[in-house]
C-alpha positions in Angstrom: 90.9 43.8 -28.8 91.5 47.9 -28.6 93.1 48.4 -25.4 90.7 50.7 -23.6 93.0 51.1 -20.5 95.6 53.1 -21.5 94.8 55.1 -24.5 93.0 58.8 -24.2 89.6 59.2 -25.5 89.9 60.9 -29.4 87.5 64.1 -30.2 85.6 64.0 -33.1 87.2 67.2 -34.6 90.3 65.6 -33.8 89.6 62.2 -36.2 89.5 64.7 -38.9 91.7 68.0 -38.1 94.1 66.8 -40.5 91.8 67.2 -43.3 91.4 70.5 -42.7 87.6 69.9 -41.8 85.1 69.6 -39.2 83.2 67.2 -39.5 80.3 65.9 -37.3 81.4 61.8 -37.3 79.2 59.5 -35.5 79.8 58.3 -31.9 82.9 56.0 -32.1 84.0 53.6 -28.9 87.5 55.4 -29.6 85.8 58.6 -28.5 84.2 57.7 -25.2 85.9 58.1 -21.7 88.0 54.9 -21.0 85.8 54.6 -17.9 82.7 54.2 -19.7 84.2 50.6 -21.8 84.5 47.0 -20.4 87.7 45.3 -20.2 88.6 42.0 -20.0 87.9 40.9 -16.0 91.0 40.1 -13.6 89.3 39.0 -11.3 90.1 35.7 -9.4 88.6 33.1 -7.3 90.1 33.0 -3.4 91.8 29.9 -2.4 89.1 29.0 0.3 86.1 30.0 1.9 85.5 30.7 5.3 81.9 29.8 5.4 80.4 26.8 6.4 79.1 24.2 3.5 75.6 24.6 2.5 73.7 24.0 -0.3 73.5 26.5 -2.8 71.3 27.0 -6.2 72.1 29.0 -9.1 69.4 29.3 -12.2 71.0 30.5 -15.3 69.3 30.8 -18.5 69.9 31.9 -22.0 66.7 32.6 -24.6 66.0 31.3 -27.9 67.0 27.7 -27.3 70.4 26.4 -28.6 71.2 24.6 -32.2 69.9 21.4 -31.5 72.0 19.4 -34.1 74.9 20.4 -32.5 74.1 20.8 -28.8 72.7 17.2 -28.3 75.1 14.4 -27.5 74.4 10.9 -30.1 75.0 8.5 -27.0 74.0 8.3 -23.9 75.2 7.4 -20.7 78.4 7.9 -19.0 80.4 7.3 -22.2 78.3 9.4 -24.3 80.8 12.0 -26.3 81.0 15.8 -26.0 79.1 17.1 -28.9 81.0 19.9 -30.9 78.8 22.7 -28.4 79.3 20.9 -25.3 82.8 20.4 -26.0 83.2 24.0 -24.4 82.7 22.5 -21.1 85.2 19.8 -21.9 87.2 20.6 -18.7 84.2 20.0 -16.5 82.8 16.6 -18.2 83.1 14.9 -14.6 81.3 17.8 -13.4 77.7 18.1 -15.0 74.7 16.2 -16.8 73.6 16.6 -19.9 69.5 16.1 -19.8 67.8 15.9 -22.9 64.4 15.4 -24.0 62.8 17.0 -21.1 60.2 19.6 -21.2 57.3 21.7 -19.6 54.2 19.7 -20.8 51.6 22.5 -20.2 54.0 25.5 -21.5 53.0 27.0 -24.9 56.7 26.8 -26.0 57.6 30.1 -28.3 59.4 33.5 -26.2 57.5 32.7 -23.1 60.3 30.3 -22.3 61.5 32.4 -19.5 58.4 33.0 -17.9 58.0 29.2 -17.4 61.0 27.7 -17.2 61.3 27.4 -13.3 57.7 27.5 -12.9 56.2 24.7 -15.0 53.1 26.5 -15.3 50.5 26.9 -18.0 50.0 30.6 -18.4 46.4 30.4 -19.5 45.4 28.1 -17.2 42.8 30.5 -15.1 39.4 31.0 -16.9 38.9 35.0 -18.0 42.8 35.7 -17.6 45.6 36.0 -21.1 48.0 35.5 -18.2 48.8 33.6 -14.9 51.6 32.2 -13.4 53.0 30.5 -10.3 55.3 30.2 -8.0 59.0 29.4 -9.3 61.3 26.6 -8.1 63.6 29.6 -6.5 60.9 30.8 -4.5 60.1 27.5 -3.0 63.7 27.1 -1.8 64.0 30.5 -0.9 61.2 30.2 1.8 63.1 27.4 3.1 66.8 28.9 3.7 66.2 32.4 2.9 66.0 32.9 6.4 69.8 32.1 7.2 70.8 35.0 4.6 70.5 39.0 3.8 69.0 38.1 0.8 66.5 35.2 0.8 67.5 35.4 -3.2 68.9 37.5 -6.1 67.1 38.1 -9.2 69.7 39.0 -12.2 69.0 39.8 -15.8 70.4 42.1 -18.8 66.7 44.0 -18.4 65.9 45.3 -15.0 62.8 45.5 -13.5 60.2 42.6 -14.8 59.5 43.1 -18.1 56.3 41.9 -20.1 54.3 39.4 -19.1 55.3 36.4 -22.1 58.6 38.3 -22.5 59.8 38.4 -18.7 63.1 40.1 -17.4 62.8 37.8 -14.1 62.7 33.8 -13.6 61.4 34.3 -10.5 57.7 34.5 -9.3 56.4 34.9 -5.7 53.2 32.4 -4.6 50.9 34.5 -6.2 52.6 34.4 -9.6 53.5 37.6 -9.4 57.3 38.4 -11.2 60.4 39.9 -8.8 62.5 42.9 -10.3 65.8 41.6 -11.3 68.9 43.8 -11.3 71.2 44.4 -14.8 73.7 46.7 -13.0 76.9 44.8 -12.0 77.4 48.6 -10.2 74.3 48.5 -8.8 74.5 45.0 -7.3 77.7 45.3 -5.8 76.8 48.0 -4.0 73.3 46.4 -3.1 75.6 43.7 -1.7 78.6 44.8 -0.2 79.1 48.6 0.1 78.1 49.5 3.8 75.6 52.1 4.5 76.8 55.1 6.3 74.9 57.0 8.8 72.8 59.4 6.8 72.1 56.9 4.3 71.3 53.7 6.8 68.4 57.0 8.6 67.1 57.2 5.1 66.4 54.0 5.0 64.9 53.5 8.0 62.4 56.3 7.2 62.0 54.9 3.8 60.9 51.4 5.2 58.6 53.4 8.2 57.1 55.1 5.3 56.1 52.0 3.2 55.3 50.4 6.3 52.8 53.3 6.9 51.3 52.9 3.6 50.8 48.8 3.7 48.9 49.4 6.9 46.8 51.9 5.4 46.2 49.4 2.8 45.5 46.7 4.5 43.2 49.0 6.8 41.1 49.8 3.4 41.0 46.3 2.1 39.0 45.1 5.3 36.3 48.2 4.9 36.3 47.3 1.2 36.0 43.3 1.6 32.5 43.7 2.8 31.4 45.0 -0.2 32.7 42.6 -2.5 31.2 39.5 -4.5 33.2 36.1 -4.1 35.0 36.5 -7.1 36.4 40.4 -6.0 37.1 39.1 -3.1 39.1 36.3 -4.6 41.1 38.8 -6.0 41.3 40.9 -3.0 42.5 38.3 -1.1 45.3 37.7 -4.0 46.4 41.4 -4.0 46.9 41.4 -0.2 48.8 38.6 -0.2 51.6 40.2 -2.4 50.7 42.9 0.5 51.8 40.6 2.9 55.2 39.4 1.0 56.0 43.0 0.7 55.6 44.1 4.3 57.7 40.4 5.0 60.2 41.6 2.5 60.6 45.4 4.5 60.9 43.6 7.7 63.8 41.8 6.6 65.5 44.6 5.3 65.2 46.3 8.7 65.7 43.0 10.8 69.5 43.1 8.9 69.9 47.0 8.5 72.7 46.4 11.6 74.2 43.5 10.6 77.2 44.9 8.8 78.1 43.9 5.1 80.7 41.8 4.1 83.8 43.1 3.3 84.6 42.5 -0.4 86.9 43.6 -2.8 86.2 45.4 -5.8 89.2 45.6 -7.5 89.1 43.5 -10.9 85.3 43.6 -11.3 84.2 45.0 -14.2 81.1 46.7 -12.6 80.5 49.6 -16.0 80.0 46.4 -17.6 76.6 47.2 -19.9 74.1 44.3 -21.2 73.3 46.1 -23.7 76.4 47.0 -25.4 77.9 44.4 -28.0 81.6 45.6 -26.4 80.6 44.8 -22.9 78.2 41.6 -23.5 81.4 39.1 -22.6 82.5 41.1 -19.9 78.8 41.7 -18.2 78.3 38.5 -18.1 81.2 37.5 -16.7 81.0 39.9 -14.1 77.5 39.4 -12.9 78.9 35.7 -12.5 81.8 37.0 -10.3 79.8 38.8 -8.3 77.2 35.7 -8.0 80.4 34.0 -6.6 81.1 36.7 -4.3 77.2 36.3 -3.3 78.0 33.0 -2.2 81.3 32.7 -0.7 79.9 35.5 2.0 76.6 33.7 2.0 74.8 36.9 1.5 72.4 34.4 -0.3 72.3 30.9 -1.4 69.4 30.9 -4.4 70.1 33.0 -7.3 68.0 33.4 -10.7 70.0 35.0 -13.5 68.5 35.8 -17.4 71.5 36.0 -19.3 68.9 37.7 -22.0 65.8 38.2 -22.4 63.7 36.0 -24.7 62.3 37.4 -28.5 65.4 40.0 -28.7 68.6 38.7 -26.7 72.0 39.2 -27.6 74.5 36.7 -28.0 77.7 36.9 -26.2 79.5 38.5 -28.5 76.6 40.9 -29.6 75.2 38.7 -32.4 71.4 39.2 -32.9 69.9 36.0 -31.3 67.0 36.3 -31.4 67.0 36.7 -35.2 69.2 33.3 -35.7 66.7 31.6 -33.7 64.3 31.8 -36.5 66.8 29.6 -38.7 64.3 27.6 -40.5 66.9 25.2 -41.3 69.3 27.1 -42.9 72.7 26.1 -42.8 74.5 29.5 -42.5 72.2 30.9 -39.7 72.8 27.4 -38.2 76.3 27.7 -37.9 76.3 31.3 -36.3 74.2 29.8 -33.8 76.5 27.4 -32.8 79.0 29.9 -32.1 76.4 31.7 -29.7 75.5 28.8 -27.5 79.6 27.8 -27.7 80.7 31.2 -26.8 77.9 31.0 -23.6 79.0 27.7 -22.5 82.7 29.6 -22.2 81.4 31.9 -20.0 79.7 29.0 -17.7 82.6 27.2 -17.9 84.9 29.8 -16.4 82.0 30.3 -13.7 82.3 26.5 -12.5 86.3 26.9 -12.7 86.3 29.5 -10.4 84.1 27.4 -7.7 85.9 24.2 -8.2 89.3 26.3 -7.8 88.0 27.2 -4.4 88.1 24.7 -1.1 85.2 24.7 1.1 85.0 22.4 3.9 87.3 20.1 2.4 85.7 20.1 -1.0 84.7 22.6 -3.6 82.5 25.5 -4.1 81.3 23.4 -6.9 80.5 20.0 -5.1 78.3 22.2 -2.5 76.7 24.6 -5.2 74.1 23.0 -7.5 74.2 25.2 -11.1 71.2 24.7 -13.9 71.6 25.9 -17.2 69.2 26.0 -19.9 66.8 27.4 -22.0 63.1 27.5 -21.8 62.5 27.0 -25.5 63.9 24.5 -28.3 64.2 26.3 -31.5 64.2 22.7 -33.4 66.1 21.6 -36.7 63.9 24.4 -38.3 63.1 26.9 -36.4 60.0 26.3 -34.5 60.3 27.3 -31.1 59.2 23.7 -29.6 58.6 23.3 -25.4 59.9 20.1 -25.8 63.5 18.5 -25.7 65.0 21.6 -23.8 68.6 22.4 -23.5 69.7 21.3 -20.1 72.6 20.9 -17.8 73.0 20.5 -14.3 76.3 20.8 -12.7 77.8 20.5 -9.1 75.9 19.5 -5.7 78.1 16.6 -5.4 78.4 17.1 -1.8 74.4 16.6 -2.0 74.1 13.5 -3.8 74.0 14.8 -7.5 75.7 12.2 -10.1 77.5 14.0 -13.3 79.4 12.9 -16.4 77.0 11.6 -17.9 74.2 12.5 -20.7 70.5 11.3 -19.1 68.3 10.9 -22.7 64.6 10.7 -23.0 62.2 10.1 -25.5 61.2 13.9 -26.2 57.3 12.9 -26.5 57.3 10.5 -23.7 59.1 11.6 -20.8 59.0 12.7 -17.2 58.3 16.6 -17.0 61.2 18.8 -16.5 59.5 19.4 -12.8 61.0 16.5 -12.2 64.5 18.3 -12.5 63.3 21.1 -9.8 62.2 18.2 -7.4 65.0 17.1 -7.2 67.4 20.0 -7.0 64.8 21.7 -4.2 65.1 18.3 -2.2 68.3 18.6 -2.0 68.5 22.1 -0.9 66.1 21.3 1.9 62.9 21.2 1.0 60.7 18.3 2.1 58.1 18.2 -1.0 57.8 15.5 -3.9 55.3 17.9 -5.0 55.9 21.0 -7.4 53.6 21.7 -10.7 53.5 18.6 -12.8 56.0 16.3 -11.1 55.9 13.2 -10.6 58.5 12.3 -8.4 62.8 13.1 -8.6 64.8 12.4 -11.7 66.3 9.1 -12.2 69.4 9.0 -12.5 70.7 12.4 -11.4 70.8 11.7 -7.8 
């Protein structure tokens, strides 16, 4: 790899002022400021944390499902064998399941993966609407331990904002099915987290929430002079709009209730925070870096329930800057097949360096790892040829140990008869303390993983 450290950024008339020309040359990587490019991270996990074990949740998920053929394990059990993609995670067999045949029973399948995968929900499901969603599995557990933290939860992605509705940039959906903004800026999230307001900015702030405070109280002053004029089915939706009104003006209290409770002091030295999503040099190191911080997130419990979209569905990269999306659409073919299979390897590299760093670190006389619960999957299967199936997703779970969860083993299921993937976010929101059996489809816990 070119080292970007210590070299000086070239000119274009430079490349060719040996020719005796000057030439316009297109934007090279060897002409940008060495700021501007990635490098390989140095960053590494502490020794210990200082905070007391809880139970943590971290939703990561990758688009365009995974080769199939060489994702899925041919035994099952505890002394199934790593299949040639798993085999990434070799290091942490004792330290994750391998679910297979699981899916969302009412999802369409195809790119809408993401917008279902922690909600179960069947998009069409409301008469007169293309589109309609629900509440997401870190949402429920959010409400319940949000409280203790800054942030009740952390929405990442490589787009910001929410995207499309069928192509989201966010897992995560409020009660009312409406998508959170997620963050793509390593930059912008550390300072989000960690970099203390000073005085001018902390009075802009304040004003800022006074002034949006303002403006939801107007609102809600207008909805109740407008409510009387509505049919029931307006006023069905009315009610649904001021309910989001409601999360926000919850939302802007917290941010004031914790505007004096000072930041955590962190570190910034070995993050890669220029990291871009979008730029086939940085994919490795964003990644990795967004995962970093997500540890930092943790071990200061600034939050305990994270959602991160590794890509976005219909048009992700892989994590070397390969065209997913486009493989995805393999219809069989060998070659394409193959490339694949270097994308979801080169993936499960990047988890598996995420899980190293909490199982390097003690907590409470255990890991990170055995008190953090990580999922990992994919909303859609893209089949043996191609066709974008809702069923038999790519799963893993890894960690919680501390809560009860059982690993090192491969839990198969018959992909057309099978408990629903709901199942899964039962039992991962019981364990981070919510008291429900209920959520979507369910129809109880998962055997077998706890």
């Amino acid at each position: 790899m070119m080292n970007s450290i210590a070299r000086k950024p070239l000119s274009r008339r430079a490349v060719l002022r040996g020719c005796g020309a000057a030439i316009g040359l297109p934007l090279l990587e060897a002409m940008l400021p060495q700021t501007l490019l990635a490098a390989p991270s140095t960053f590494k996990p502490l020794a210990k944390s200082n905070v007391k074990p809880t139970p943590r949740a971290i939703f990561c998920y990758v688009p365009n499902g995974v080769n199939i053929l060489e994702w899925m394990p041919s035994e099952s059990g505890a002394d199934y064998t790593l299949s040639p993609t798993l085999a990434a995670l070799s290091d942490h067999r004792a330290d994750f399941s391998v679910i297979s045949g699981l899916g969302h029973p009412n999802a369409t399948g195809g790119h809408s993966g993401a917008d279902t995968w922690l909600t179960g929900a069947d998009l069409r499901a409301v008469p007169g609407k293309d589109y309609s969603n629900t509440i997401s599995i870190d949402q429920l557990i959010a409400e319940k331990v949000g409280a203790a933290t800054r942030f009740p939860s952390l929405q990442l992605s490589d787009g910001s904002g929410t995207g499309s509705a069928l192509h989201s940039h966010t897992l995560s959906f409020d009660r009312n099915g409406t998508p959170l903004p997620a963050e793509n800026s390593p930059k912008r999230l550390f300072e989000r987290l960690f970099v203390p307001d000073d005085a001018s900015s902390r009075a802009a702030t304040l004003r800022r929430y006074a002034e949006k405070r303002s403006i939801l109280d107007d609102v809600a002053s207008e909805a109740k002079l407008l409510a009387k004029k509505l049919g029931h089915s307006d006023q069905k939706k009315l009610d649904e709009y001021l309910a989001s009104v409601r999360e926000t003006e919850l939302r802007v209290q917290r941010q004031v209730d914790w505007i004096d409770v000072p930041k955590p002091e962190v570190d910034d030295r070995g993050l890669q925070l220029n990291s871009q999503p979008g730029n086939s040099h940085d994919r490795t190191m964003w990644i990795d870096v967004m995962l970093e911080i997500s540890y930092l997130a943790f071990i200061t419990d600034t939050t305990r329930v994270i959602s991160f979209e590794w890509s976005r569905e219909a048009g992700g990269h892989g994590p070397g800057g390969e065209n997913h999306h486009e493989l995805s659409h393999h219809g069989g073919d060998a070659g394409m097949l193959k490339k694949l299979g270097v994308i979801d390897r080169g993936f499960l590299e990047r988890l598996g360096r995420f899980l190293t760093f909490l199982k390097q670190t003690e907590e409470g006389g255990r890991s990170m790892l055995d008190h953090t619960m990580v999922v990992y999957g994919s909303g859609m299967n893209s089949g043996e040829r191609g066709e974008h199936s809702p069923k038999n997703l790519p799963l893993i779970v890894a960690g919680g140990g501390a809560w009860g969860l059982k690993h090192g083993q491969h839990l198969a299921h018959d992909p057309d008869r099978h408990p629903p993937l709901s199942n899964v976010l039962v039992t991962l929101a019981q364990k981070m303390g919510v008291e429900t059996d209920q959520f979507q489809d369910a129809t109880g816990t998962l055997t077998g993983l706890a």
